[in-house]
Residue frames as a rotation matrix with the C-alpha (Angstrom) as fourth column:
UNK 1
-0.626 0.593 -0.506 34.52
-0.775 -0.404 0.486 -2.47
0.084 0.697 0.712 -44.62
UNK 2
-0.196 0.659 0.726 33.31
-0.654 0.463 -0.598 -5.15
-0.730 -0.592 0.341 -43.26
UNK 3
-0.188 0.005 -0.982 34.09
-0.907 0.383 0.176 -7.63
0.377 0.924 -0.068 -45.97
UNK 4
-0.956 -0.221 0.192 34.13
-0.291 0.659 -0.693 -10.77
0.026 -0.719 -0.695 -43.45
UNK 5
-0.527 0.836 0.151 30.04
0.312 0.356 -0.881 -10.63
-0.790 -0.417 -0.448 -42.96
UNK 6
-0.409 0.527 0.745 27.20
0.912 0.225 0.341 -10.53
0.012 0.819 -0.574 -44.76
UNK 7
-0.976 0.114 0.186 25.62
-0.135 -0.986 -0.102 -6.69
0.171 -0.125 0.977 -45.41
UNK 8
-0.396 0.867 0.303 22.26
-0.884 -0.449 0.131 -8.02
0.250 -0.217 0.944 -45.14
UNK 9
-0.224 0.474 0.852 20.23
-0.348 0.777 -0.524 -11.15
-0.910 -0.414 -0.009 -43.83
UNK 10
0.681 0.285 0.674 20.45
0.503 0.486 -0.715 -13.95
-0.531 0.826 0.187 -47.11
UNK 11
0.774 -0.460 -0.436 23.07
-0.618 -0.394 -0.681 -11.79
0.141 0.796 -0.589 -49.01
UNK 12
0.604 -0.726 -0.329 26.78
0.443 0.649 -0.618 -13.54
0.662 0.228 0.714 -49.50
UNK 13
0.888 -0.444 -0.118 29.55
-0.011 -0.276 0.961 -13.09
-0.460 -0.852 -0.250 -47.12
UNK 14
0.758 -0.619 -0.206 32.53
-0.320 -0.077 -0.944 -12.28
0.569 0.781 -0.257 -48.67
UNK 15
0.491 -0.749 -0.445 36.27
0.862 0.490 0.127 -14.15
0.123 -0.446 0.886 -47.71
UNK 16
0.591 -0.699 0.403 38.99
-0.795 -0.587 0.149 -12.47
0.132 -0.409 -0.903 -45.56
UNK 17
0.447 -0.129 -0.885 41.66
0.163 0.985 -0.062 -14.74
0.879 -0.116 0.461 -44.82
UNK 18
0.959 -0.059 0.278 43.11
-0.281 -0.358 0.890 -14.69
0.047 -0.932 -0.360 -41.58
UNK 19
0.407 -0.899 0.161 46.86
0.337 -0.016 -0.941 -13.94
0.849 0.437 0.297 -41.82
UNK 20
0.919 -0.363 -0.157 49.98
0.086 -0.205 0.975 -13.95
-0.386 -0.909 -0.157 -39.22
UNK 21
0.167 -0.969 0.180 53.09
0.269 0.221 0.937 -12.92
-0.948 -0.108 0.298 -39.26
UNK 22
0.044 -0.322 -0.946 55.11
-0.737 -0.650 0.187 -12.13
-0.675 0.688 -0.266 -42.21
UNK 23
-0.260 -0.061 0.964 54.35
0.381 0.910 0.161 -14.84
-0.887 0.409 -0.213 -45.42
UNK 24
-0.923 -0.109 0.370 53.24
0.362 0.084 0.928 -15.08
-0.132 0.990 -0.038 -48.95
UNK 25
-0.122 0.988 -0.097 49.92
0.983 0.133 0.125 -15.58
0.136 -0.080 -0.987 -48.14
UNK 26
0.423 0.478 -0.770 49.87
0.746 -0.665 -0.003 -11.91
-0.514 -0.573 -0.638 -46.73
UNK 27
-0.823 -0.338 -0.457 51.45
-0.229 -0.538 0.811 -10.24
-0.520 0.772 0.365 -49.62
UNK 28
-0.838 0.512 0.189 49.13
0.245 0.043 0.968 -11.55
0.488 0.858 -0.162 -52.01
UNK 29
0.010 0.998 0.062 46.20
0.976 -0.024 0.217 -10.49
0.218 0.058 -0.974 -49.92
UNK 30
-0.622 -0.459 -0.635 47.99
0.369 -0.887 0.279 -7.00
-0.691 -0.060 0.721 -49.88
UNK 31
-0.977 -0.069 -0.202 46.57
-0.131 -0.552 0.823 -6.90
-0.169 0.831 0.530 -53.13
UNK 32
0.113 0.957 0.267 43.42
-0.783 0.251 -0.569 -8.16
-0.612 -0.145 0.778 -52.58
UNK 33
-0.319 0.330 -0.888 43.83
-0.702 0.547 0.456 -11.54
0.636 0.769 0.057 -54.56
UNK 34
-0.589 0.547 -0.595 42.34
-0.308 0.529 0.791 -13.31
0.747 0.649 -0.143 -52.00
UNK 35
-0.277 0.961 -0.002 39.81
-0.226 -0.068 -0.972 -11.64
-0.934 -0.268 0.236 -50.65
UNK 36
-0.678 0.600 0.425 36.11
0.539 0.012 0.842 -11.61
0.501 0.800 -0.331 -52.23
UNK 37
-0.663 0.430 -0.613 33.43
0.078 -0.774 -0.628 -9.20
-0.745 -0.464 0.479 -51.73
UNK 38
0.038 0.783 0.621 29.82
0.921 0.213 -0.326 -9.47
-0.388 0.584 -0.713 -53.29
UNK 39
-0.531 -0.349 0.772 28.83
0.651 -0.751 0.108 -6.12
0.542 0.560 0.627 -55.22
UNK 40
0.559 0.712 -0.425 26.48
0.471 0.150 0.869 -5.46
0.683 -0.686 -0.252 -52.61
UNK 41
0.380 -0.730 -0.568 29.59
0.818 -0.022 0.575 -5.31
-0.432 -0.683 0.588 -49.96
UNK 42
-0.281 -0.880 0.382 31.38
0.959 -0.247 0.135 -3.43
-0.024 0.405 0.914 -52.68
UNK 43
0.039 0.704 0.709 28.77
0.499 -0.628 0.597 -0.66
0.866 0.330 -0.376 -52.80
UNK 44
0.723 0.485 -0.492 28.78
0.479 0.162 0.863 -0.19
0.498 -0.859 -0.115 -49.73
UNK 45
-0.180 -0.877 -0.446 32.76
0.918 -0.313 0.245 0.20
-0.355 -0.365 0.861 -49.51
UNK 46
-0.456 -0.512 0.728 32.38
0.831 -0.537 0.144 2.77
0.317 0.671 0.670 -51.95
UNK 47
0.541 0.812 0.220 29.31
0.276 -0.419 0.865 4.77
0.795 -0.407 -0.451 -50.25
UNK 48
0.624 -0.326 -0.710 31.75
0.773 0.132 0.620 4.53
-0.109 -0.936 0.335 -47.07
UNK 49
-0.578 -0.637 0.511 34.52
0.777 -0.621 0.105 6.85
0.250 0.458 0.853 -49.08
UNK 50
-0.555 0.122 0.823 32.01
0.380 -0.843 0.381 9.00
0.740 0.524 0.421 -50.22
UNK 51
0.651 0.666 0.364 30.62
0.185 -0.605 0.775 9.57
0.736 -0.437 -0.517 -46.63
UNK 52
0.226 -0.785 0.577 33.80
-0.877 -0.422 -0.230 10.36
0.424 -0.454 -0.783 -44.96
UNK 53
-0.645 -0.673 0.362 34.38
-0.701 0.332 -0.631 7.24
0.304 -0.661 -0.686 -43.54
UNK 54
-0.620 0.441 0.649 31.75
-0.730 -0.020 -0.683 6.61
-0.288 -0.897 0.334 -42.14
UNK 55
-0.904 0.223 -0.365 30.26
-0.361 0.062 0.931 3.40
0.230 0.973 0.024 -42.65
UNK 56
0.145 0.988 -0.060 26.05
-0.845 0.092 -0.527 2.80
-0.515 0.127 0.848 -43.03
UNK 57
-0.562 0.265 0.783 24.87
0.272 0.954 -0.127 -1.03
-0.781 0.142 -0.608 -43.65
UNK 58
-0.861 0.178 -0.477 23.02
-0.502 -0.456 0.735 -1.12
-0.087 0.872 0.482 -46.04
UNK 59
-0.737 0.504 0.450 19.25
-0.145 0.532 -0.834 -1.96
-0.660 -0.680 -0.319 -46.42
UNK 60
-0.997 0.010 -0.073 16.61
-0.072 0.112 0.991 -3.19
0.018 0.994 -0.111 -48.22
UNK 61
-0.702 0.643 -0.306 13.08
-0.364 -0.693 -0.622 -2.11
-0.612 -0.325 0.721 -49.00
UNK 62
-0.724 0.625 0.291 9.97
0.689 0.677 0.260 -4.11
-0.034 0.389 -0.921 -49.67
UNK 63
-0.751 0.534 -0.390 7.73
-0.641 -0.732 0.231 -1.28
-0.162 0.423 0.892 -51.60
UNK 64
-0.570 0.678 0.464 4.08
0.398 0.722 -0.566 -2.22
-0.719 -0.138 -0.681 -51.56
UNK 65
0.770 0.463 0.440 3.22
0.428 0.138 -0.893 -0.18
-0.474 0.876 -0.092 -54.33
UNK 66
0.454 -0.647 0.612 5.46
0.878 0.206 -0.432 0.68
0.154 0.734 0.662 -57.57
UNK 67
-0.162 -0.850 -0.501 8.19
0.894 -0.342 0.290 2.98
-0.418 -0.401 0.815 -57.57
UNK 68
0.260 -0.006 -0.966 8.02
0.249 -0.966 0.073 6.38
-0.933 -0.260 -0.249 -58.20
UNK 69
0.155 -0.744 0.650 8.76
0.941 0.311 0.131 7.48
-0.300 0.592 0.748 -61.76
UNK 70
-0.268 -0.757 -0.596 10.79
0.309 -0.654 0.690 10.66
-0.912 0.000 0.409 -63.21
């Protein structure tokens, strides 16, 4: 999911640690206590699910006039 890098140019890079072998360390990041992962990143994982797999960076859009409203 590509937690390791940033999702966009200037956003945060979330931590992976880098784990051998059989240890503590690699249980506890079984569970995810220590990774991190902006919400950004997280969005993204979650967008991945919901397109089979498949995963799309995400991107961001500089709108030169206001948004559309509903």
């Amino acid at each position: 999911f590509h937690f390791g890098a940033a999702p966009v140019p200037g956003a945060a890079a979330g931590k992976v640690p880098l784990l051998q072998g059989e240890s503590f360390e690699g249980a506890v990041a079984a569970i995810g206590e220590s990774m991190t992962a902006s919400p950004l990143q997280m969005a993204a994982a979650y967008a991945a699910f919901a397109n089979e797999g498949a995963y799309v960076a995400p991107t961001l859009v500089r709108r030169s006039a206001p948004a559309p409203s509903r």
